[in-house]
N, C-alpha and C positions, 0 to 999 in steps of 0.2 A: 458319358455315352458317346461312344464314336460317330462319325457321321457318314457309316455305313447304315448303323439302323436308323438315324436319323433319317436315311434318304428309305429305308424299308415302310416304319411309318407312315414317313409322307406317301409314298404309291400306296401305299394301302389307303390313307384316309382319303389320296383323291380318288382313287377308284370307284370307294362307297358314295363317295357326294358324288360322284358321275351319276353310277347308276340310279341313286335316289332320285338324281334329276330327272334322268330319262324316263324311270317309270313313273314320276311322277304327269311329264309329258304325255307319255301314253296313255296315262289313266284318263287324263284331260280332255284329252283327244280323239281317242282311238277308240281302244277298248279296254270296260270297267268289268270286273268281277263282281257280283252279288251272291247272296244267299237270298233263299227262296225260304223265308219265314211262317207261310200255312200254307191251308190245301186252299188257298180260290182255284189256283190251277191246275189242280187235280186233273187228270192222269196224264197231263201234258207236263207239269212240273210234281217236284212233291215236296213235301217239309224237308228241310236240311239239302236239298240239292243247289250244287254252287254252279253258277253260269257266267258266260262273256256275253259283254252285249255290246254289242257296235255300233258307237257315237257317232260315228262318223255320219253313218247313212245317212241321217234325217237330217244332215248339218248342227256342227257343235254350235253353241253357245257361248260366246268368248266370253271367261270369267271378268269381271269389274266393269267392262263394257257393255253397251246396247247393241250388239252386232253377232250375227251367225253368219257361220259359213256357208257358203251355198252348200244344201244336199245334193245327193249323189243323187237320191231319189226321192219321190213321194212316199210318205206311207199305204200299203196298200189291204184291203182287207184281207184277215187272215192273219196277217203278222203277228206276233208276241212283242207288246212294247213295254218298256220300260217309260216312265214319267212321273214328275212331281204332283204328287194326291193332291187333290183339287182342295179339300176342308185341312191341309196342315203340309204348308210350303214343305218342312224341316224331313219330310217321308218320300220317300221313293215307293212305286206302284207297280204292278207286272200283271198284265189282264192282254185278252186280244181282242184286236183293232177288228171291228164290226162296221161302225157305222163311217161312213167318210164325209167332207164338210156337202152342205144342201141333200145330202138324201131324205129319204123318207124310209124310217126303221119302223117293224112293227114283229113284236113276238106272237107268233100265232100255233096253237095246238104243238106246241115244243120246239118252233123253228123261227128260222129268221127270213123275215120279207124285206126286202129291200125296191125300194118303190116299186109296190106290190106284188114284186116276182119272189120267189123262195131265193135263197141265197145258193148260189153255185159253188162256193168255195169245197173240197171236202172237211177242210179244219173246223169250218161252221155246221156244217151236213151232220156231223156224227155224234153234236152234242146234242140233248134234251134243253132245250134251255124254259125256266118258269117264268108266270109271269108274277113277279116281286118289286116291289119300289114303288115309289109315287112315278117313278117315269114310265116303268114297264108293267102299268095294269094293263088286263085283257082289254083287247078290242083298243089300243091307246097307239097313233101313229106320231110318232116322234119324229120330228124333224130338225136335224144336225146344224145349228148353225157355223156359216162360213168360219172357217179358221180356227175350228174345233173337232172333237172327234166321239166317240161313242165306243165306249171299249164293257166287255163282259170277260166275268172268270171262265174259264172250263168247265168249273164246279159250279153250276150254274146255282144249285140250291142251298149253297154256302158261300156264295160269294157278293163282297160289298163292291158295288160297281159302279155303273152309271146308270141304273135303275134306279139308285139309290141318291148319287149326289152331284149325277148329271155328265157333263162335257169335259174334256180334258181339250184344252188350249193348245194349238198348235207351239206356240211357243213353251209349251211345259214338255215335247216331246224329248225325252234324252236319249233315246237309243232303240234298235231291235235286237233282240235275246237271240243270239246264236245257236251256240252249243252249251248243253251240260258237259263239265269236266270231272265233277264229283259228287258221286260215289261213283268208282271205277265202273260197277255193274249196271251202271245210268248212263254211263257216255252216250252222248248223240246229238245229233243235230235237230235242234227247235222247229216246228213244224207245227 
């Protein structure tokens, strides 16, 4: 073998380990690709729709270490987050952020109160939400503890949530859901 393709090869194989590195970097860091596995978040996401979601914002998580980045921001109600499901570390979750740490959440006649006021967001506004779960029976004022958060599907009436098995831990947050990329006919920015 001459040590023309020898040297062909070699630029190709380091090319690929480049790139492997780099997207692996981004994936880390930056921003991860999901698929959307049911309908909790029906008509905001749907079965089979593939999305980016952006580590960054909430500050990453530095892998093998006890240390996050500072975020860019807080989470804020409204948002579509991504985080690690409270009853099975090994699973990623996608629901939106309702309740924020010390408020006081209450689902009343299909809507959300937020110490005692109706919720202002329109993302919250337009859904029906039920009252389901040992956390969100009627008439039941739930209060968020610090450094947690209170998150519900879209699909309010098929979704397992935090009515169901409570708080998501500020440090379980990984990311906000961007855009759908796929199916072509789905493109859009998460809202």
């Amino acid at each position: 073998m001459s040590a023309k393709k020898k040297s062909i090869f070699r630029d190709w194989g380091e090319s690929i380990v480049i790139a492997f590195l780099l997207s692996m970097f981004i994936r880390a860091f930056f921003v991860q690709a999901y698929k959307i596995p049911s309908g909790s978040m029906r008509m905001t996401l749907q079965e089979g729709d593939l999305i980016f979601v952006n580590k960054l914002i909430y500050g990453v998580k530095l892998p093998l270490v006890d240390f996050r980045i500072p975020a860019i921001r807080e989470p804020k109600r409204g948002d579509v987050v991504v985080f690690v499901y409270p009853e099975d570390k090994k699973k990623d979750f996608i629901k939106r952020m309702v309740g924020l740490p010390g408020e006081t959440i209450e689902i009343r006649d299909g809507s959300i109160y937020i110490n005692g006021r109706p919720a202002e967001e329109p993302s919250l506004r337009r859904i029906y939400y039920y009252n389901r779960g040992e956390i969100g029976a009627e008439g039941q004022k739930i209060v968020v503890p610090e450094d947690s958060y209170f998150v519900l599907g879209d699909n309010s009436i098929s979704s397992k949530d935090s009515r169901y098995w409570g708080f998501v831990p500020k440090e379980d947050l990984l990311g906000k859901a961007m855009v759908v990329y796929w199916p072509l006919n789905r493109i859009k920015i998460i809202k």
